[in-house]
N, C-alpha and C positions, 0 to 999 in steps of 0.2 A: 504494500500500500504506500502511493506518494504522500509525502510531509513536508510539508513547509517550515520555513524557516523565517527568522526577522532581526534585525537589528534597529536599536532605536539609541539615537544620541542624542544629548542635552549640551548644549554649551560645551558639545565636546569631549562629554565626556558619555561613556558607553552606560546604558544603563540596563539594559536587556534581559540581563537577569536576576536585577532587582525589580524589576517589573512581572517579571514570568509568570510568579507565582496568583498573580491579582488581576493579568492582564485578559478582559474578556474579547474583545477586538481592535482589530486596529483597520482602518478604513483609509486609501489613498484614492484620490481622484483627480483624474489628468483633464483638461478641457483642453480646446482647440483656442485659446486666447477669449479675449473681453473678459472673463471671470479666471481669477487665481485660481492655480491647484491648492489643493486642500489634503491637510493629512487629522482624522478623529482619531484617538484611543479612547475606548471605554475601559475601569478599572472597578472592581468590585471593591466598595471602600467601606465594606462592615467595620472597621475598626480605624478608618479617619486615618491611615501610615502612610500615606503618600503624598510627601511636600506640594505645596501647591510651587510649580514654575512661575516665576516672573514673567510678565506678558512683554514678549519681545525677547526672549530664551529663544539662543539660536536651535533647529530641530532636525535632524535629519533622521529620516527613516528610511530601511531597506527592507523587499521582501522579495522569495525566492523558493525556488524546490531544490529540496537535498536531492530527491528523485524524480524528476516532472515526468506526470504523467503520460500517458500517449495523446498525442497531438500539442501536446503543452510545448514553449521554448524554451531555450537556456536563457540565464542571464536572470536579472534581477529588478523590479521596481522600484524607483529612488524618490526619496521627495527631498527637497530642501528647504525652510522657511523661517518662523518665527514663530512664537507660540500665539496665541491670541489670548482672551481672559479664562480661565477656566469653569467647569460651571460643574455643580454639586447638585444631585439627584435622591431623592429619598420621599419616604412615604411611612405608615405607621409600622401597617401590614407588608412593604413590599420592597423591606429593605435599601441599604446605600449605595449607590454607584457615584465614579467622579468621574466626567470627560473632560481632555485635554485638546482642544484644535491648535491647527496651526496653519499660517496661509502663506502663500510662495511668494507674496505681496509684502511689503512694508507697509504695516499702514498705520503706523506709529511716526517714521522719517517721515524724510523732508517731498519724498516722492508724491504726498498729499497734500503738498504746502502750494496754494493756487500763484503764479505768478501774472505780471504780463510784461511781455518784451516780443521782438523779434529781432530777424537776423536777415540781408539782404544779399542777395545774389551768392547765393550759397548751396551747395548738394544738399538730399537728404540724409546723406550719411554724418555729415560734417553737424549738420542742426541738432543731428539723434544722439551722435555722440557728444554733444557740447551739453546739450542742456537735461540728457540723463546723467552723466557726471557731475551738472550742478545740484542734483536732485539723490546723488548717494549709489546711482547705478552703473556697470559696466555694459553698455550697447554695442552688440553686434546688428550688423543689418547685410542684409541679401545683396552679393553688386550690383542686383536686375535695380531695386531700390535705392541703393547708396547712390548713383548715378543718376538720378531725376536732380534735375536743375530747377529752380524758382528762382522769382526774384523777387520773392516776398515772402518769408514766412512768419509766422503769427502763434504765439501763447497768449490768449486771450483772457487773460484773469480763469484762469484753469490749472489745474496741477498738472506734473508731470506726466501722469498714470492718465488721469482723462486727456491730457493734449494725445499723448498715444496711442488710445485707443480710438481718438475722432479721426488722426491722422491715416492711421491703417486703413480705418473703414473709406478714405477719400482716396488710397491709394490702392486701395484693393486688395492689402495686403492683415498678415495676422501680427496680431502684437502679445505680447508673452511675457512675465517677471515670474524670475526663480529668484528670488533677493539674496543675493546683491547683482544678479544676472537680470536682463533685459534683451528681447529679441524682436525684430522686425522680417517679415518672410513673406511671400506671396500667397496668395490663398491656394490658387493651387498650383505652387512646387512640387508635392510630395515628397515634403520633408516636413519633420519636425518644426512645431514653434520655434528650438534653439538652432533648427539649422538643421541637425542629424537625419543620415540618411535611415528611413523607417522598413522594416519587412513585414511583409501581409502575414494576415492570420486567417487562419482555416477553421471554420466550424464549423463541424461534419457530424452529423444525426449519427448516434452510435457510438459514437470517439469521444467528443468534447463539449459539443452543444445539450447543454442542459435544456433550455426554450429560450422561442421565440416569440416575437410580437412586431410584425412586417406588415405593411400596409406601399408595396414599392411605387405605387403611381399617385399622388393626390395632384389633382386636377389645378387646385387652387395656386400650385407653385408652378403651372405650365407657361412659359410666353416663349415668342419667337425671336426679341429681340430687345438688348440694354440700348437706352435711347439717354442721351445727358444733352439738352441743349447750351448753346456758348453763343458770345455775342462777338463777332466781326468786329471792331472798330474803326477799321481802315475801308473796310465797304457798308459800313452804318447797316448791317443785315442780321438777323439770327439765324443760326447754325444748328447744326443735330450731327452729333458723335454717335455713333450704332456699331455693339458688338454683339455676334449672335451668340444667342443661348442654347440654340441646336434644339427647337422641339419644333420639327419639321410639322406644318400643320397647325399649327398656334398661330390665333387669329390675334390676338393681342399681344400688345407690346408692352414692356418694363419702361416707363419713362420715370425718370429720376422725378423727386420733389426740388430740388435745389437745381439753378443753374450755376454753372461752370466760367471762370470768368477767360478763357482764352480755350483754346482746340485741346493745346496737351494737354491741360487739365481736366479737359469735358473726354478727351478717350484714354487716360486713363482710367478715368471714376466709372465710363462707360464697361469698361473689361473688364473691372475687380465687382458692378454689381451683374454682369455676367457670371464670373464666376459663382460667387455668392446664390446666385438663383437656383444654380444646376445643383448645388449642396439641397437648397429647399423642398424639392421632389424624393417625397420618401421619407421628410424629414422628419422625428420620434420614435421611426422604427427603434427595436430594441433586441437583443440577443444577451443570454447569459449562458458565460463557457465555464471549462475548470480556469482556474488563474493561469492569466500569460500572462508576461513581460511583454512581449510584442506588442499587447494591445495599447494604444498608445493613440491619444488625440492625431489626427490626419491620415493615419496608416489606413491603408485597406482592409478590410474583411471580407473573405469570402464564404456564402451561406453554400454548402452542399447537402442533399439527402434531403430538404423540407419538401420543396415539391415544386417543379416548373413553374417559373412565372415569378418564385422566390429567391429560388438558388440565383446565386449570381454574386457580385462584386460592391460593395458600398463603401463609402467612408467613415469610418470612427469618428463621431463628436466629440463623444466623452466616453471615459473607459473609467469604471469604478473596481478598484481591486479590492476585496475585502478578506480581509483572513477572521475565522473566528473558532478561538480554541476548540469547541465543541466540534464544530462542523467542516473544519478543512479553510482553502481556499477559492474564491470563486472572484468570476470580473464578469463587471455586468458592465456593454457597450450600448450607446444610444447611437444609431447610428442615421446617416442621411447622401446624397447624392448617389442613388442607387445607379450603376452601368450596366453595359452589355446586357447580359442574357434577362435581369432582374428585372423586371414590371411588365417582362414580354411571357406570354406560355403559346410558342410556337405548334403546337401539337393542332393538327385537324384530325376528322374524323378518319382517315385513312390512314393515319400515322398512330393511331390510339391503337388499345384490343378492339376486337368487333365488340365484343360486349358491354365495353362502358363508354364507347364511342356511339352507338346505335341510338336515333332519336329517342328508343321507349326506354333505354335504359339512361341516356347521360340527358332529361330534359336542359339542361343549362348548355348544351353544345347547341350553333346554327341550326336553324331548323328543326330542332330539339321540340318534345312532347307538351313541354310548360308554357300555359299561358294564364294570362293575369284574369 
């Protein structure tokens, strides 16, 4: 039988198995950027022995299999952050528990301190890194990104944390804080928030997929085309930037609410809510496997064994790892931008059995036995 494993540090120092004995789960969870990962422990505190952390206690936690199961990866879950306030649970009849969170965010520093300034005819590399360094973080950003030239940029009485999550979304890219790390990436590179190259994961009916909860086509996230209008000034005209969304057949268009104040501005905003859109087809699907490490905000997943029309390729939103002494390890992915084979079930009546392909027996196939 596979077992998992953990490690959990405070300020440094290992604490792991001073915790063992108390520790009833420990909970990480990765997002795709706008919201910090997050690390819970719950602690069974019948008898009050576990120092409360100071809020803003550096936190890192690791988890992993001594022996991963079949279809599981190697390699390990990591989180890194701050602790957040802690919070004490009890009742007459139902016993004490203490949680511990902790967020990949700073949100104590200066990262939440609203400034206003800007900076002129400058990259966005040079802006990212200038004024997350005033704010306490080390920024990386993507070359695709670092290389966009302005000649105007703007913190508009906003923190650092919200300038970078407005500016991503204007750039179409993902924004990410592991504190004291900081990231900017495109939405769809496929890579990691930090950059890191990501490997798909496989959930396969039999092996690893414990259930599902798939819905691959909603209607509501269909259009044919991102539309950003921008205004000419040199020919006193408006303009329209269009990148397509690929849903061949889609009578409607994605037209931004804001307009764009020159071309490059209006295609790239135009591409990034392209991208963004094709995420939203599919999007709250949900699957829970045994624990990966792979599973990982942006990475792929692939559904095999549920049933045509499912099986297929999606993107990880968010991936919840949870380990719980009782019950093992499990990652539960929300998942959205379903591809290839996923929302399609190719099969007709000549490609079925006769039996459950035949009007009288499959009434939901064309020309099928059901009617209203």
């Amino acid at each position: 039988m596979s077992e998992a494993a953990y490690r959990i540090s405070i300020d440094g120092n290992d604490v792991s198995s001073a915790f063992a004995p108390v520790l009833i789960s420990l909970t990480i969870t990765d997002s795709d950027g706008g919201k910090a990962d997050t690390c819970e422990m719950e602690f069974d505190d019948s008898g009050g022995q576990i120092a409360l952390p100071a809020p803003g206690a550096e936190i890192e936690a690791l988890l992993w299999w001594v022996d991963p199961p079949a279809g599981a990866s190697a390699g390990a879950v990591q989180f890194t952050g701050v602790t957040d306030e802690p919070k004490s649970h009890g009742s007459r009849g139902g016993g004490r528990t203490l949680s511990i969170s902790a967020k990949s965010a700073d949100l104590k520093g200066n990262g939440k301190h609203k400034n206003s300034k800007h900076l002129d005819n400058q990259s966005f590399g040079a802006v990212a890194q200038a004024w997350g360094s005033a704010a306490g973080y080390q920024v990386s950003v993507d070359p695709s990104l670092a290389s966009i030239q302005r000649d105007y940029w703007t913190m508009a009485n906003e923190s650092f944390l919200a300038w970078g999550a407005r500016i991503a979304d204007d750039l179409g890219a993902t924004f990410k804080t592991a504190f004291p790390k900081a990231a900017f990436v495109p939405v769809d590179s496929g890579s990691s928030a930090s950059g890191a190259a990501l490997a798909g994961v496989t959930a396969a009916v039999g092996v690893n997929l414990i259930e599902w909860d798939v819905a691959p086509t909603l209607s509501r996230g269909i259009y044919g085309n991102a539309k950003v209008r921008w205004y000419d000034h040199t020919k006193a005209q408006w303009n329209i930037a269009s990148a397509s969304i690929g849903d061949d057949g889609a009578e409607a268009d994605l037209t931004d609410t804001f307009k764009a104040a020159d071309q490059g501005r209006a295609t790239t905003r135009a591409g990034g809510r392209a991208a963004k859109a094709k995420r939203k087809k599919g999007e709250g699907d949900s699957v829970q496997i045994d624990g990966d490490p792979a599973a990982m905000s942006q990475a792929n997943l692939t559904i095999v064994g549920a049933r045509p029309g499912v099986d297929g390729q999606y993107r990880i939103k968010t991936a919840t790892h949870k380990y719980v002494r009782t019950g093992g390890w499990t990652t539960h992915c929300v998942l959205d931008q379903p591809q290839g084979a996923a929302g399609t079930d190719s099969r007709d009546d000549s490609s079925s059995s006769s039996d459950a392909s035949s009007p009288s027996a499959n009434p939901l196939s064309p020309g099928g036995a059901y009617s209203p």
